[in-house]
C-alpha positions as CSV (number, residue, x, y, z in Angstrom):
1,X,255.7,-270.9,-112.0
2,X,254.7,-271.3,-108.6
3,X,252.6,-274.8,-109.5
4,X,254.8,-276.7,-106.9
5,X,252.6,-279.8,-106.9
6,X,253.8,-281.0,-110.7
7,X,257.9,-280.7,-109.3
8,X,259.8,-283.8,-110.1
9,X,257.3,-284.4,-112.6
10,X,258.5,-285.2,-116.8
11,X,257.9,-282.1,-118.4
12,X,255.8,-283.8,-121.1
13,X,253.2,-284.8,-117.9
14,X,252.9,-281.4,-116.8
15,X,251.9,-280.4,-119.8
16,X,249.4,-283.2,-120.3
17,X,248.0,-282.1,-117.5
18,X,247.5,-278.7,-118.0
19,X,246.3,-279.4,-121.6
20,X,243.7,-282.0,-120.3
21,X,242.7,-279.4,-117.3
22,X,242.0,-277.0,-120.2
23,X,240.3,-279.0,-122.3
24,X,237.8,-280.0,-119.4
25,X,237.2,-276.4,-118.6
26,X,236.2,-276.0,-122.0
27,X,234.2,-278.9,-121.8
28,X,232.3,-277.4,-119.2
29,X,231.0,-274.2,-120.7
30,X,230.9,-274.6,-124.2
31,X,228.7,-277.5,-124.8
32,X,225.6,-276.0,-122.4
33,X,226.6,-272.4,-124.5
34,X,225.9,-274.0,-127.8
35,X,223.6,-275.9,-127.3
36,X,225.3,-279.5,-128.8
37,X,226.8,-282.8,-127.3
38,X,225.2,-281.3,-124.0
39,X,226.2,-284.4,-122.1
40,X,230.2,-283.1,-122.5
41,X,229.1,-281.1,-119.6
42,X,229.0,-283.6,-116.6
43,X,231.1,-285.9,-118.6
44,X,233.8,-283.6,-118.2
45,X,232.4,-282.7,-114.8
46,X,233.3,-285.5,-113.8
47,X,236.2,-286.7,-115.3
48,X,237.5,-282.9,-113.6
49,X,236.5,-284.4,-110.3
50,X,238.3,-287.7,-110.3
51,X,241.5,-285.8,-110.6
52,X,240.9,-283.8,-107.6
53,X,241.4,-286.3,-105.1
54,X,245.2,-286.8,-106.2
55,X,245.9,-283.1,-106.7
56,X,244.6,-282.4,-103.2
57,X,247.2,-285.3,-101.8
58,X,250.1,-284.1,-104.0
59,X,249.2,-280.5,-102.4
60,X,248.7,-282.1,-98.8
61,X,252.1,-283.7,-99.1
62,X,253.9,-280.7,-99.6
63,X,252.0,-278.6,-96.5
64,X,250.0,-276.5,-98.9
65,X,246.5,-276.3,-97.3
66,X,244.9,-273.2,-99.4
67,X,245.9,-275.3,-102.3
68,X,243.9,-278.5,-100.8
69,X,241.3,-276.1,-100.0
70,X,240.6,-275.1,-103.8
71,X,241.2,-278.7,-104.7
72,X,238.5,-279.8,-102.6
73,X,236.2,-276.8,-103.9
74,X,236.6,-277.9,-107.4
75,X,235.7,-281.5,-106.3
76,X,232.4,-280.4,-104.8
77,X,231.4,-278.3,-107.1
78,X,232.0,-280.1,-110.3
79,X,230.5,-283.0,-108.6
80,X,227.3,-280.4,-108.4
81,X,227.5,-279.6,-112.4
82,X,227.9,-283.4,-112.7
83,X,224.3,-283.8,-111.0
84,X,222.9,-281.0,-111.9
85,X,223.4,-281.7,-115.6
86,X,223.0,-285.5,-115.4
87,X,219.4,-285.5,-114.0
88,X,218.0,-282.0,-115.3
């Protein structure tokens, strides 16, 4: 609903992508928030940020600039957590 960069994509994809955009958010927080596997954090952070890149094309493509705009935010900022976490 209203995710047109993932149209003419197999259904199964979509939903791999959603599930592994999930699974990094999660990645994010909860690792910091318990205190275990700390290096999850910019691990995903980073793994988040190589994905970016593509999305933001996919969105360019398709003349959707506030959509390239947040893609290119969550680039920058979870290269940040990525360094931030990597040399604290």
């Amino acid at each position: 609903m209203g995710q047109t960069g993932v149209e003419g994509l197999h259904p199964a994809f979509i939903k791999f992508i959603g599930i592994s955009e999930i699974a990094g958010s999660i990645a994010l927080i909860l690792p910091t928030a318990i205190n275990m596997l700390p290096w999850l954090t910019p691990l995903s952070a980073l793994c988040l940020a190589l994905i970016m890149p593509f999305a933001a094309v996919i969105h360019y493509r398709k003349n959707e600039p506030r959509n390239v705009v947040t893609n290119v935010t969550l680039f920058i900022v979870c290269i940040l957590i990525s360094l931030a976490k990597t040399f604290s």
